[in-house]
N, CA, C and O atoms as a Tripos MOL2 file, in Angstrom:
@<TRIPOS>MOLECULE
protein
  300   299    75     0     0
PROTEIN
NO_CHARGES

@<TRIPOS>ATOM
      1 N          90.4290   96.8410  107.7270 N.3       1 UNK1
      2 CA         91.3240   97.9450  107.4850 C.3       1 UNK1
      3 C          92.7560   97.5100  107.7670 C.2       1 UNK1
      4 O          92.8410   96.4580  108.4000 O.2       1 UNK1
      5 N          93.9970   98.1540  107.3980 N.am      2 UNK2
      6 CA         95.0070   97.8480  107.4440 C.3       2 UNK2
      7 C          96.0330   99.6670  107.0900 C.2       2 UNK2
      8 O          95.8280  100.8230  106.7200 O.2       2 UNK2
      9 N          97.0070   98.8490  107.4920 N.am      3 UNK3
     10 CA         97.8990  100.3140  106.9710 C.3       3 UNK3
     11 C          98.9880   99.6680  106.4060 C.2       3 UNK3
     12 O          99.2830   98.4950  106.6350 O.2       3 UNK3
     13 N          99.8190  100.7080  105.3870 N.am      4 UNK4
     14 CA        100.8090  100.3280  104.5880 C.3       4 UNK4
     15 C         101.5530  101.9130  104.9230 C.2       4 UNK4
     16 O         101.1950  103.0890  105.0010 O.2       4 UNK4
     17 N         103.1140  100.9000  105.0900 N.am      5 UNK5
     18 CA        104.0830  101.8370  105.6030 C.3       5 UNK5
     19 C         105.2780  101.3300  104.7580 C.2       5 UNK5
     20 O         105.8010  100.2200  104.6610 O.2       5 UNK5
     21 N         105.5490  102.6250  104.1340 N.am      6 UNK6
     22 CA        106.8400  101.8120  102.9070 C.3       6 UNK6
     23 C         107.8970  102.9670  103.2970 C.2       6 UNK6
     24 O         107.6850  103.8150  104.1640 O.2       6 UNK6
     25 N         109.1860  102.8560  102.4410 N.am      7 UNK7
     26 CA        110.2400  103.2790  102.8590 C.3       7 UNK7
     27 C         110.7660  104.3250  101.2890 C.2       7 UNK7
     28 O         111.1840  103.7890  100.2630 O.2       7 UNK7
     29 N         110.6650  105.2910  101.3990 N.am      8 UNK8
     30 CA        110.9680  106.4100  100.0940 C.3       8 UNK8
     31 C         112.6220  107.0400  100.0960 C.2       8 UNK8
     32 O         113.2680  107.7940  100.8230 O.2       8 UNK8
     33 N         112.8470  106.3350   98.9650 N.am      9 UNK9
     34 CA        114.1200  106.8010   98.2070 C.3       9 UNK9
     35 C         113.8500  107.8400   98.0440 C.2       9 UNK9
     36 O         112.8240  107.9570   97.3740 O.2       9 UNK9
     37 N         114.5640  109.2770   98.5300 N.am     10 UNK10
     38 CA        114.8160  110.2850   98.1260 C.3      10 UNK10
     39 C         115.8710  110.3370   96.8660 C.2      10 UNK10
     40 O         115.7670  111.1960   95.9900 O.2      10 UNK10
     41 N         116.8940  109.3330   96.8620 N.am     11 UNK11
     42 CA        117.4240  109.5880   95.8740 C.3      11 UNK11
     43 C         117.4300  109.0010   94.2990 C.2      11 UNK11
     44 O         117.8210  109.5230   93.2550 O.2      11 UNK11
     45 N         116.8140  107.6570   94.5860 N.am     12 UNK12
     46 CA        115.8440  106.7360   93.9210 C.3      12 UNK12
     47 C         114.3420  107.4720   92.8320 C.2      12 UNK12
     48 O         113.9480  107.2270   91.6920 O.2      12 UNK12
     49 N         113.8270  108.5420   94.0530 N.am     13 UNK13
     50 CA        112.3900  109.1390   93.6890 C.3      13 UNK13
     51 C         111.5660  107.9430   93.2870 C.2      13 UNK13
     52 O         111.0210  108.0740   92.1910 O.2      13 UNK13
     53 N         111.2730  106.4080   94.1410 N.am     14 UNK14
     54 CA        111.1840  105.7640   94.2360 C.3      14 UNK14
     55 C         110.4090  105.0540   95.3460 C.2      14 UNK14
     56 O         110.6700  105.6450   96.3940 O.2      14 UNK14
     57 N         109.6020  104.0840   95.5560 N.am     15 UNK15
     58 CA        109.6060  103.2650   97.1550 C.3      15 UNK15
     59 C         110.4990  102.1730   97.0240 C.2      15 UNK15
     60 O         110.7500  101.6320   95.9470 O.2      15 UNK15
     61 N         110.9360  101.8780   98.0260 N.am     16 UNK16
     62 CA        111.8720  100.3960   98.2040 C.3      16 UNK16
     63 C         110.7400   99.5200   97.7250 C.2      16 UNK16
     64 O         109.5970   99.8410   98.0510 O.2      16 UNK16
     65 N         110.9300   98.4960   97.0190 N.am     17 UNK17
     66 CA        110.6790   97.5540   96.8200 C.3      17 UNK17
     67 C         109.7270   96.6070   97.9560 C.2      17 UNK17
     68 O         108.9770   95.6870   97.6310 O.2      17 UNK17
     69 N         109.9420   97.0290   99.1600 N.am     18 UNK18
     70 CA        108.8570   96.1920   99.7870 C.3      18 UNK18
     71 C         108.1820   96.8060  100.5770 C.2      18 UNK18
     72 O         108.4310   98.0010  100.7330 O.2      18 UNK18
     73 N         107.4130   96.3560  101.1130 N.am     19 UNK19
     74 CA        106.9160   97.8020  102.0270 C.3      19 UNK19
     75 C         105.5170   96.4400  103.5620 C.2      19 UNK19
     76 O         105.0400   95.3070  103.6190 O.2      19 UNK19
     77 N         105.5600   97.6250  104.3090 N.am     20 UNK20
     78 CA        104.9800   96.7170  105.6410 C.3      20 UNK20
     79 C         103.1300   96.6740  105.3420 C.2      20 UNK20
     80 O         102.3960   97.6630  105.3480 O.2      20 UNK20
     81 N         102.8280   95.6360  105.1640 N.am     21 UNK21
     82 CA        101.0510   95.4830  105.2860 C.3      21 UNK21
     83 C         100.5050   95.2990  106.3420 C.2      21 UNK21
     84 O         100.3540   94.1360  106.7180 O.2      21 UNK21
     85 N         100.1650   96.0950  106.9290 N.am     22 UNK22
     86 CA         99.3840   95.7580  108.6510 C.3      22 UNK22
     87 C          97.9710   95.8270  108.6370 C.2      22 UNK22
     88 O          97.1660   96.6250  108.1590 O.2      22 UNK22
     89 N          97.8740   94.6650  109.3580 N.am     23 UNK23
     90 CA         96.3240   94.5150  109.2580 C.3      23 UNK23
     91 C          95.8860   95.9780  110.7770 C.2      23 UNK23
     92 O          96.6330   96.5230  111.5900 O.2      23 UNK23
     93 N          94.8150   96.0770  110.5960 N.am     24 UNK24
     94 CA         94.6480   97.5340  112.4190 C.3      24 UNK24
     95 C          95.0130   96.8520  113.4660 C.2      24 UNK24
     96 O          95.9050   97.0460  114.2910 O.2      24 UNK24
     97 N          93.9310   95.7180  113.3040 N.am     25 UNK25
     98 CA         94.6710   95.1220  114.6090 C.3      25 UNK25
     99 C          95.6100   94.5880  115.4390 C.2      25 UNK25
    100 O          95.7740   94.1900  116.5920 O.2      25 UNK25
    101 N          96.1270   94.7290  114.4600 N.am     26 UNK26
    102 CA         97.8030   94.1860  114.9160 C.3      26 UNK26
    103 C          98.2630   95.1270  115.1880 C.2      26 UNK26
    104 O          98.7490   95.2370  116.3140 O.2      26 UNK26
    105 N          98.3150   96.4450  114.0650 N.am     27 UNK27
    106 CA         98.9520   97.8140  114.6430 C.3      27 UNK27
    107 C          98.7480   98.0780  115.7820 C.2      27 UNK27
    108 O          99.7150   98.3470  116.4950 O.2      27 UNK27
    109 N          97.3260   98.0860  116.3570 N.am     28 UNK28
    110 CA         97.0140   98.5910  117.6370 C.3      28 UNK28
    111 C          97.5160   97.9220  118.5420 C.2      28 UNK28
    112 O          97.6360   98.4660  119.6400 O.2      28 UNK28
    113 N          97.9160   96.6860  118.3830 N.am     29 UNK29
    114 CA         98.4290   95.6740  119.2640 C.3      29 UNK29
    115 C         100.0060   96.0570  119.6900 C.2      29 UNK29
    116 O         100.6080   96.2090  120.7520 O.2      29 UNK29
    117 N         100.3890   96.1400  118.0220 N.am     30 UNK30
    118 CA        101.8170   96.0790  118.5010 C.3      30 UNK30
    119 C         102.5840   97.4920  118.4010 C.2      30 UNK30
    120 O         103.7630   97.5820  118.7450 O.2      30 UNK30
    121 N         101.8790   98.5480  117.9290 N.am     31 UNK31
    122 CA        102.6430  100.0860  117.9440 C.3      31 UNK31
    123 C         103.1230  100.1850  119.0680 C.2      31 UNK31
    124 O         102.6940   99.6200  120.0740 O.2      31 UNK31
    125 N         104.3830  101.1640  118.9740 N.am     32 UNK32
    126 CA        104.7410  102.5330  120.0810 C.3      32 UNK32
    127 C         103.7510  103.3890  120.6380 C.2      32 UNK32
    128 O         103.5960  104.4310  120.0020 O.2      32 UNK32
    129 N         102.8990  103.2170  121.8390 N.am     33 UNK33
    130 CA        101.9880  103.7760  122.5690 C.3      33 UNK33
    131 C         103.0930  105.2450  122.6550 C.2      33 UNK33
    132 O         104.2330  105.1820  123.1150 O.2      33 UNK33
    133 N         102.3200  106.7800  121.9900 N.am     34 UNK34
    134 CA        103.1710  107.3960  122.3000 C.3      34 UNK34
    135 C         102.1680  108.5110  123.2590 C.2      34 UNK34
    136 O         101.2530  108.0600  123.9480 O.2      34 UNK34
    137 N         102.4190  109.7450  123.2120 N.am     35 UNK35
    138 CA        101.9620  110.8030  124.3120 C.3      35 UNK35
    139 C         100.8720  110.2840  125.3360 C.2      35 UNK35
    140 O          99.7220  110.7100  125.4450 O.2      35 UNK35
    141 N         101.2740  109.6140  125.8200 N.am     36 UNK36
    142 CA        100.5730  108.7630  127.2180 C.3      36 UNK36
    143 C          99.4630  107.4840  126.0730 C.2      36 UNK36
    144 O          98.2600  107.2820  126.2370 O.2      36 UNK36
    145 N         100.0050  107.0870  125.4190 N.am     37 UNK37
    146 CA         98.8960  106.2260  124.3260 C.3      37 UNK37
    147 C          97.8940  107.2250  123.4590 C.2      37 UNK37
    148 O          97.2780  106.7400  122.5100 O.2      37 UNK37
    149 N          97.7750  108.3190  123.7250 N.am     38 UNK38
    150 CA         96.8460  109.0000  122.3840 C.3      38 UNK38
    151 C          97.3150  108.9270  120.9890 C.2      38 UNK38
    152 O          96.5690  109.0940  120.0240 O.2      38 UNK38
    153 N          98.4970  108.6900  120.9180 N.am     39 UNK39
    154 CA         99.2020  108.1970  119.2240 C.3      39 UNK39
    155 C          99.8210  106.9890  119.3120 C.2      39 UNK39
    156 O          99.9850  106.4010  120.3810 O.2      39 UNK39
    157 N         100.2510  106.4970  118.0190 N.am     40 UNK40
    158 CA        100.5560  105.2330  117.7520 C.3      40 UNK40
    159 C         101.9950  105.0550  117.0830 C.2      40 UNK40
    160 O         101.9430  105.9540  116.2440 O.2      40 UNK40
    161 N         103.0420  104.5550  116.9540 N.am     41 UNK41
    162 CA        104.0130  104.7230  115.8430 C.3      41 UNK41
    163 C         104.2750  103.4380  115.3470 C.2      41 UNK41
    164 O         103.4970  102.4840  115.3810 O.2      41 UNK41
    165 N         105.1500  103.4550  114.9900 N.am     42 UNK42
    166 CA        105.8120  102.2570  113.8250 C.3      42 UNK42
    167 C         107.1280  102.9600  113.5730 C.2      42 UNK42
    168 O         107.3790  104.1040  113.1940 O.2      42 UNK42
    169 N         107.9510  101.8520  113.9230 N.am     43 UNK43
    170 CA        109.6270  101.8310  113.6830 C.3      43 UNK43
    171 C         109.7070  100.4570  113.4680 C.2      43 UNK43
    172 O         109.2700   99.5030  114.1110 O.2      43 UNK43
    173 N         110.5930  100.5730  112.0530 N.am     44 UNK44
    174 CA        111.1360   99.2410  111.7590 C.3      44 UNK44
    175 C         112.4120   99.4920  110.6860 C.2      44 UNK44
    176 O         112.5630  100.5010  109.9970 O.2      44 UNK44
    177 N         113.1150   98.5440  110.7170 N.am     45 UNK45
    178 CA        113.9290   98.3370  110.2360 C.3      45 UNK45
    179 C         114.1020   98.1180  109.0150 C.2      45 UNK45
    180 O         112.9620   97.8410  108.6420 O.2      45 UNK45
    181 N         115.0020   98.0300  107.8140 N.am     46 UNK46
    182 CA        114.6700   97.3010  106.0410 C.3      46 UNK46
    183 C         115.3860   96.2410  106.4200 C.2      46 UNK46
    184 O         114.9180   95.3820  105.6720 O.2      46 UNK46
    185 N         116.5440   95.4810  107.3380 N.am     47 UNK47
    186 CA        116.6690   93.9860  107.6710 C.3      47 UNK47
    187 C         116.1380   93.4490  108.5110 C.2      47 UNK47
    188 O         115.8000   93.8510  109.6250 O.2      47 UNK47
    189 N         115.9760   92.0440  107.8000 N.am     48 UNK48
    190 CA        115.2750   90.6660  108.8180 C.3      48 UNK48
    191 C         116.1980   90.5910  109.9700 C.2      48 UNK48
    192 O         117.4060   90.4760  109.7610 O.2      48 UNK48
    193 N         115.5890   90.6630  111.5120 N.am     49 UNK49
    194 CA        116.0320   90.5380  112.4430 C.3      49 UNK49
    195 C         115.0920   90.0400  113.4510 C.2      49 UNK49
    196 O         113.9520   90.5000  113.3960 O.2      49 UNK49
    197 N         115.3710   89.1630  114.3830 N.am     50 UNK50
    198 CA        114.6270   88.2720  115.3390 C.3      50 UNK50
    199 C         113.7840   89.3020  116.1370 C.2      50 UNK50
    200 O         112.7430   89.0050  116.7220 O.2      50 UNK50
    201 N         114.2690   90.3890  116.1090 N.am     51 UNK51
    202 CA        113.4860   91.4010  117.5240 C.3      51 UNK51
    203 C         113.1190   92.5770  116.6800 C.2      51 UNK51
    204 O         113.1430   93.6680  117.2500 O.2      51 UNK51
    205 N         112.6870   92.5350  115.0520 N.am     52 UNK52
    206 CA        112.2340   93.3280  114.4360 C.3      52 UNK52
    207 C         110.5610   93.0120  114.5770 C.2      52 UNK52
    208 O         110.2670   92.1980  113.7010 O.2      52 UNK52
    209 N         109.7180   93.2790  115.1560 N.am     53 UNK53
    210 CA        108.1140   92.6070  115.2780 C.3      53 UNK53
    211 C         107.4570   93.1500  114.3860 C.2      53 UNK53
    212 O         106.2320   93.0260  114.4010 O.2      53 UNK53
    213 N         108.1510   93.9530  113.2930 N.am     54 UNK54
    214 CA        107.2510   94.0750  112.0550 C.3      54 UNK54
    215 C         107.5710   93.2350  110.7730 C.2      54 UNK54
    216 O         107.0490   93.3930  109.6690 O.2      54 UNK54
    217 N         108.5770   92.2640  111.1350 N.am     55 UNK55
    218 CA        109.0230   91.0750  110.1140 C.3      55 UNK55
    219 C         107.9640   90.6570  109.3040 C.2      55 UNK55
    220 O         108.0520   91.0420  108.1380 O.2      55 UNK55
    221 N         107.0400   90.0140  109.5710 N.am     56 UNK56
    222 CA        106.1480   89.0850  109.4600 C.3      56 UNK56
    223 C         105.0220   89.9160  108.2750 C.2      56 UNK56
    224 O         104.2490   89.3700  107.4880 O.2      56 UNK56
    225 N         105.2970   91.6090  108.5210 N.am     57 UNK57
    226 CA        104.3530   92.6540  107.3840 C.3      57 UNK57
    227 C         104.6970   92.6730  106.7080 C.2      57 UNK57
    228 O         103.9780   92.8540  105.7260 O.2      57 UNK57
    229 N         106.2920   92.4900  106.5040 N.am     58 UNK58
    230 CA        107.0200   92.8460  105.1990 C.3      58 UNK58
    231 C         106.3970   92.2170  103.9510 C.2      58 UNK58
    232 O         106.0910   91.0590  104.2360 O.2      58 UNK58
    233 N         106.1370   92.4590  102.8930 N.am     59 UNK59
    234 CA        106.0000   92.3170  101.9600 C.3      59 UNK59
    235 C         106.3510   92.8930  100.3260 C.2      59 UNK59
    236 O         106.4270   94.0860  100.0300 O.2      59 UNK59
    237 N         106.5330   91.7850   99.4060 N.am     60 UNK60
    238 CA        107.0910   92.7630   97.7270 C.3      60 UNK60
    239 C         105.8170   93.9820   97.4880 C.2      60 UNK60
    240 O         104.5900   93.8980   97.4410 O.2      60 UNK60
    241 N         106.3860   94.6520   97.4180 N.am     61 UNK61
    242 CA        105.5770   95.4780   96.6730 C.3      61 UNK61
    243 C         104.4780   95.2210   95.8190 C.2      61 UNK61
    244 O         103.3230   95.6340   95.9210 O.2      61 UNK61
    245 N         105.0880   94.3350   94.7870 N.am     62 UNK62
    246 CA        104.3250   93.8340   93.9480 C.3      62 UNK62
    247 C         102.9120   93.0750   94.1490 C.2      62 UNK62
    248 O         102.0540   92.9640   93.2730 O.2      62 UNK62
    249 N         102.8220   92.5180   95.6130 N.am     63 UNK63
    250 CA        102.2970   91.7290   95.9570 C.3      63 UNK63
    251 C         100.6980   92.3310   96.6990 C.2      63 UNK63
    252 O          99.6190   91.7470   96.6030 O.2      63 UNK63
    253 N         100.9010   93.3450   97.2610 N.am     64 UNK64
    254 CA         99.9530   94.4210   97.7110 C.3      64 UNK64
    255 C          98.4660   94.3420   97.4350 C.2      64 UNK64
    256 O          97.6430   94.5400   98.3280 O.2      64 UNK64
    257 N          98.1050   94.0280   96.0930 N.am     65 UNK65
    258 CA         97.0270   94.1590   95.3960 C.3      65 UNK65
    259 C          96.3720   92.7970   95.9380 C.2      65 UNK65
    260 O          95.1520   92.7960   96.1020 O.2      65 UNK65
    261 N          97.1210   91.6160   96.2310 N.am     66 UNK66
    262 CA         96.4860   90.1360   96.6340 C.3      66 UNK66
    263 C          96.7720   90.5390   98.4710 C.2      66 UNK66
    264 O          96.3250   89.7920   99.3420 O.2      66 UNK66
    265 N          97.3560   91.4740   98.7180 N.am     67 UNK67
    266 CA         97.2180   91.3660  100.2020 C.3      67 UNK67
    267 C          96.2430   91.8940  100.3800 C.2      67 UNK67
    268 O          95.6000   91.3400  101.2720 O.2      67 UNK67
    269 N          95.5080   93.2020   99.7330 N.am     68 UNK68
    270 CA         94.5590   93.7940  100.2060 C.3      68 UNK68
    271 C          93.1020   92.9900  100.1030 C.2      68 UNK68
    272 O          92.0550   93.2840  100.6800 O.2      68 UNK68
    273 N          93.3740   91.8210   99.1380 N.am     69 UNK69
    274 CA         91.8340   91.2830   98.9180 C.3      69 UNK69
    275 C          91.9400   90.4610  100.2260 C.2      69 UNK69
    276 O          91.1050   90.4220  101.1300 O.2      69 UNK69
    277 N          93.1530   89.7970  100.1540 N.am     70 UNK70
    278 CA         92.7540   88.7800  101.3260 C.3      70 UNK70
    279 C          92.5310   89.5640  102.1640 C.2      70 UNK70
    280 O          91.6670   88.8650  102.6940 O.2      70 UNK70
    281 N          92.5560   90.6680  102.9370 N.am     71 UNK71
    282 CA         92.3760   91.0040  104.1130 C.3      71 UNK71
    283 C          90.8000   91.4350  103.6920 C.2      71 UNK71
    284 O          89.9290   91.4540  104.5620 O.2      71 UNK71
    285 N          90.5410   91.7330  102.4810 N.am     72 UNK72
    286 CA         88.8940   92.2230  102.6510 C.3      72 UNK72
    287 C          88.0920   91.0490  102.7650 C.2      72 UNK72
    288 O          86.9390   91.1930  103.1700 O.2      72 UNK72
    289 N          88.4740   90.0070  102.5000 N.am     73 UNK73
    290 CA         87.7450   88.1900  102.2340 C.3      73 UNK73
    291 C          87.8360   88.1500  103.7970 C.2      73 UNK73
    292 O          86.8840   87.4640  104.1680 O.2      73 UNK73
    293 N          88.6950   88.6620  105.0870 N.am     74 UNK74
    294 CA         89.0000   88.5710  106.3710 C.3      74 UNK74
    295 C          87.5620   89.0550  107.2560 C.2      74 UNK74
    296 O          87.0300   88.5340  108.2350 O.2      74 UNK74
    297 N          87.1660   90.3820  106.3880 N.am     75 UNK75
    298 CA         86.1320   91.2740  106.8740 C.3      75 UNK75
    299 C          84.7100   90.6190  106.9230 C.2      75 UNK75
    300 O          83.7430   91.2710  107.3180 O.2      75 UNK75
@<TRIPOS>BOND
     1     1     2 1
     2     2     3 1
     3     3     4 2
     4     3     5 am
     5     5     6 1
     6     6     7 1
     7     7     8 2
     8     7     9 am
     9     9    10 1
    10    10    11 1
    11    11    12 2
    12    11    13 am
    13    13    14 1
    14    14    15 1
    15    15    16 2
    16    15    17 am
    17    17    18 1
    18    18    19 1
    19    19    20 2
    20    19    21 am
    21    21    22 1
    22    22    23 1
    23    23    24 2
    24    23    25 am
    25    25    26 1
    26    26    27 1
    27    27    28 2
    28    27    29 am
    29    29    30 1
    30    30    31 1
    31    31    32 2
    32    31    33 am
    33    33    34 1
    34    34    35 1
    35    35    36 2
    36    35    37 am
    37    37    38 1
    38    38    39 1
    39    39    40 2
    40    39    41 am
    41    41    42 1
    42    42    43 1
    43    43    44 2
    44    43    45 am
    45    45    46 1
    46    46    47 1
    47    47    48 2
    48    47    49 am
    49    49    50 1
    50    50    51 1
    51    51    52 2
    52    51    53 am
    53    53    54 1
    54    54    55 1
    55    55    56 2
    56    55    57 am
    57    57    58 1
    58    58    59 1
    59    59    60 2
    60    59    61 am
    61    61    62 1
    62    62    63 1
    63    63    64 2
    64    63    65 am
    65    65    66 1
    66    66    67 1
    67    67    68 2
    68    67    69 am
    69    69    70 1
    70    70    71 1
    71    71    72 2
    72    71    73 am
    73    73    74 1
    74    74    75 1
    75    75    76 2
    76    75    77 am
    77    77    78 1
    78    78    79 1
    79    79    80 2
    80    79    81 am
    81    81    82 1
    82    82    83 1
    83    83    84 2
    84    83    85 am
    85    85    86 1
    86    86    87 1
    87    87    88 2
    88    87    89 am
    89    89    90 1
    90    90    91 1
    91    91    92 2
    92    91    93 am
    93    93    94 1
    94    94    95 1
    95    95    96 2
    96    95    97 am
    97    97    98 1
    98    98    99 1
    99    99   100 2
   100    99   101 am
   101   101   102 1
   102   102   103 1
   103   103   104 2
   104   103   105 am
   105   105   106 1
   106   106   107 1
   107   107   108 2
   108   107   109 am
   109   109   110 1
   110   110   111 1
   111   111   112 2
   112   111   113 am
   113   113   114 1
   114   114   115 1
   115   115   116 2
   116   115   117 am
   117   117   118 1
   118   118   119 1
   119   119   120 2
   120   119   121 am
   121   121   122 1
   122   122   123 1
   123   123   124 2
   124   123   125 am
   125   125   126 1
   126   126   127 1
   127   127   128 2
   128   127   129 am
   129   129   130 1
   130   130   131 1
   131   131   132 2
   132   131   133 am
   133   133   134 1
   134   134   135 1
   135   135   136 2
   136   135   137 am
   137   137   138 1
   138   138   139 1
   139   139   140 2
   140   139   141 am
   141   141   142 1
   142   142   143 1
   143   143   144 2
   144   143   145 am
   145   145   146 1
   146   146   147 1
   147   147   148 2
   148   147   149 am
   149   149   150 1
   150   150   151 1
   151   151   152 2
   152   151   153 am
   153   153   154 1
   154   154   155 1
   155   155   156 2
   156   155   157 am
   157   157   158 1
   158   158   159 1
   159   159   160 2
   160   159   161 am
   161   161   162 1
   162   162   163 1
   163   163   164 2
   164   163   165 am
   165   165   166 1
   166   166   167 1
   167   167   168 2
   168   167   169 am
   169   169   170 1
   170   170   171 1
   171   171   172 2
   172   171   173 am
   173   173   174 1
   174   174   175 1
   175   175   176 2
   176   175   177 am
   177   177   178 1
   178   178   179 1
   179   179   180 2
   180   179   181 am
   181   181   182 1
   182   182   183 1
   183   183   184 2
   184   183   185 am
   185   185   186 1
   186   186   187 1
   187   187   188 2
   188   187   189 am
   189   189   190 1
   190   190   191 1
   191   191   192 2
   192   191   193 am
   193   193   194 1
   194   194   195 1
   195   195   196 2
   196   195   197 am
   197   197   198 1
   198   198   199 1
   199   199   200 2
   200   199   201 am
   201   201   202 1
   202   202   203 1
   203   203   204 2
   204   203   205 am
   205   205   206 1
   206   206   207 1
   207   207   208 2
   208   207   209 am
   209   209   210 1
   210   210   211 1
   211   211   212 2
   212   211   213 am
   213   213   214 1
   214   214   215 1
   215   215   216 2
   216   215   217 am
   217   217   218 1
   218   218   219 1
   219   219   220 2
   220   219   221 am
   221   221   222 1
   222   222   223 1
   223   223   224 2
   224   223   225 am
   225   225   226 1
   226   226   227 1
   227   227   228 2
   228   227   229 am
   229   229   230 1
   230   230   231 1
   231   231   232 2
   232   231   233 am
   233   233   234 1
   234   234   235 1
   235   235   236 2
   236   235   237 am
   237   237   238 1
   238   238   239 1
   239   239   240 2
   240   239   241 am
   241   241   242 1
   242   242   243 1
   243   243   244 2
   244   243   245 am
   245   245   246 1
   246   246   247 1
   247   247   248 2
   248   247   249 am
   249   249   250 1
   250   250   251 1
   251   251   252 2
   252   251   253 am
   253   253   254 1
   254   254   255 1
   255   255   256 2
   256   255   257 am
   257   257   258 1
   258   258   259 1
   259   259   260 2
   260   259   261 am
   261   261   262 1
   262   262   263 1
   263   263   264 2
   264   263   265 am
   265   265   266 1
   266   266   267 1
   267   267   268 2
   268   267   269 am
   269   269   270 1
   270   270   271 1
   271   271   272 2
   272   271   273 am
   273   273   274 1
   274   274   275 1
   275   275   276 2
   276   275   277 am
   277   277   278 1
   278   278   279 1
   279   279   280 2
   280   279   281 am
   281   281   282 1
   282   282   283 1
   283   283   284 2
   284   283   285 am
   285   285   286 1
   286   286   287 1
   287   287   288 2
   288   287   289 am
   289   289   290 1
   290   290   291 1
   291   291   292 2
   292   291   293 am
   293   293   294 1
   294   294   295 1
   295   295   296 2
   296   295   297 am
   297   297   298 1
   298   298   299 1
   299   299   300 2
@<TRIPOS>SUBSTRUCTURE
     1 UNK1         2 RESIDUE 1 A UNK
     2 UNK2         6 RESIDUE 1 A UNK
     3 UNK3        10 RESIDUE 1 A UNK
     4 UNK4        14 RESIDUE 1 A UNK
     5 UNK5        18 RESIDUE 1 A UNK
     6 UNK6        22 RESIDUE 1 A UNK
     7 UNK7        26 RESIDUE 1 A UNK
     8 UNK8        30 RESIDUE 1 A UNK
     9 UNK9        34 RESIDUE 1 A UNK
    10 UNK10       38 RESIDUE 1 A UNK
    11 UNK11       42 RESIDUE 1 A UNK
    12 UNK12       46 RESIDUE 1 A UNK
    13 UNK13       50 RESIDUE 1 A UNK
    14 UNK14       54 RESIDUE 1 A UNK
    15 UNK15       58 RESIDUE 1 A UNK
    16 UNK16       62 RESIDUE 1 A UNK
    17 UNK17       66 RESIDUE 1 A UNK
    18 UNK18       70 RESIDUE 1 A UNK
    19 UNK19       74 RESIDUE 1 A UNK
    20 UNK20       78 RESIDUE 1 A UNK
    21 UNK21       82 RESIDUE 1 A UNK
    22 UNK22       86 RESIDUE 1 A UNK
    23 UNK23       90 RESIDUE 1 A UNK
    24 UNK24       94 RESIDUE 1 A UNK
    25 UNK25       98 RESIDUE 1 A UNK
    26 UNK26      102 RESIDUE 1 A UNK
    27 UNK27      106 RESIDUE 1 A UNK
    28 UNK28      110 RESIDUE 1 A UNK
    29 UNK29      114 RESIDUE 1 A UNK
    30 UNK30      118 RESIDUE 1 A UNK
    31 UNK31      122 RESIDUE 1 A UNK
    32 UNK32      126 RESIDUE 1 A UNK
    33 UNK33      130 RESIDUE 1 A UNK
    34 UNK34      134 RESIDUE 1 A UNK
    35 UNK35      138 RESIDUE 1 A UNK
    36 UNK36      142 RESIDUE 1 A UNK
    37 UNK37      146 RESIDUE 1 A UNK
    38 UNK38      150 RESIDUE 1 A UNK
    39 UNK39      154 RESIDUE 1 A UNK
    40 UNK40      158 RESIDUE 1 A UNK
    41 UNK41      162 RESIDUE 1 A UNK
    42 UNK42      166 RESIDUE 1 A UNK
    43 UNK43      170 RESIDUE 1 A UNK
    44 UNK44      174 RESIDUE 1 A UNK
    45 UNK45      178 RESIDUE 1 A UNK
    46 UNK46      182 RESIDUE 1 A UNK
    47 UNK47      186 RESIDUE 1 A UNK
    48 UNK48      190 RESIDUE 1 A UNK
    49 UNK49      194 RESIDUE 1 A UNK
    50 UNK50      198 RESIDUE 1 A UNK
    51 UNK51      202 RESIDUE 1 A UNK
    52 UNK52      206 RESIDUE 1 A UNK
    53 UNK53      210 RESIDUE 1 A UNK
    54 UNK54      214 RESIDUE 1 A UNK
    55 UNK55      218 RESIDUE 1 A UNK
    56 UNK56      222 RESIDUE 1 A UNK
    57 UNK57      226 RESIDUE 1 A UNK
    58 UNK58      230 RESIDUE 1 A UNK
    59 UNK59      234 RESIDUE 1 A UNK
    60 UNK60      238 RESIDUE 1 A UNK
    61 UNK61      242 RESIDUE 1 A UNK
    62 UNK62      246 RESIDUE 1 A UNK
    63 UNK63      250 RESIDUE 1 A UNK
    64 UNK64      254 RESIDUE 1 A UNK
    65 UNK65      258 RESIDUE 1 A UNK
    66 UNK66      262 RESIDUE 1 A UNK
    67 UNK67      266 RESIDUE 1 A UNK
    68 UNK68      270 RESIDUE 1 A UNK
    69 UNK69      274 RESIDUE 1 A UNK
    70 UNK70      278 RESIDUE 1 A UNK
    71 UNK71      282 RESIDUE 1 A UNK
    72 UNK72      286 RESIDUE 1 A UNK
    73 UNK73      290 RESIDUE 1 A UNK
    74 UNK74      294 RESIDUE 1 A UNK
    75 UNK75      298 RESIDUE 1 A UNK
């Protein structure tokens, strides 16, 4: 399993062009533990930055369809 978290042009009526592929376990690893840890979040940024720790999800859009197999070939 994995989650996909993309970024919506309201004015675009659009997604940005790239969007974050997280595998679970990583989410669980690396989310915002929120109301004492019973929820999870995700904040990130749309620039590459050294202390952004969702860098590494980013991915084209386009590309999505070969991320999701590899992660099922993972399973």
């Amino acid at each position: 399993m994995a989650f996909i978290f993309c970024f919506f042009d309201t004015e675009e009526g659009d997604i940005w062009d790239y969007l974050w592929f997280v595998p679970a376990p990583d989410f669980i690893k690396l989310a915002n533990k929120l109301n004492s840890g019973k929820s999870l979040g995700f904040v990130a940024g749309r620039k590459k930055k050294e202390s952004n720790k969702w860098d590494d999800y980013l991915i084209d859009k386009k590309s999505l369809a070969n991320q999701i197999i590899a992660q099922m070939k993972r399973i």
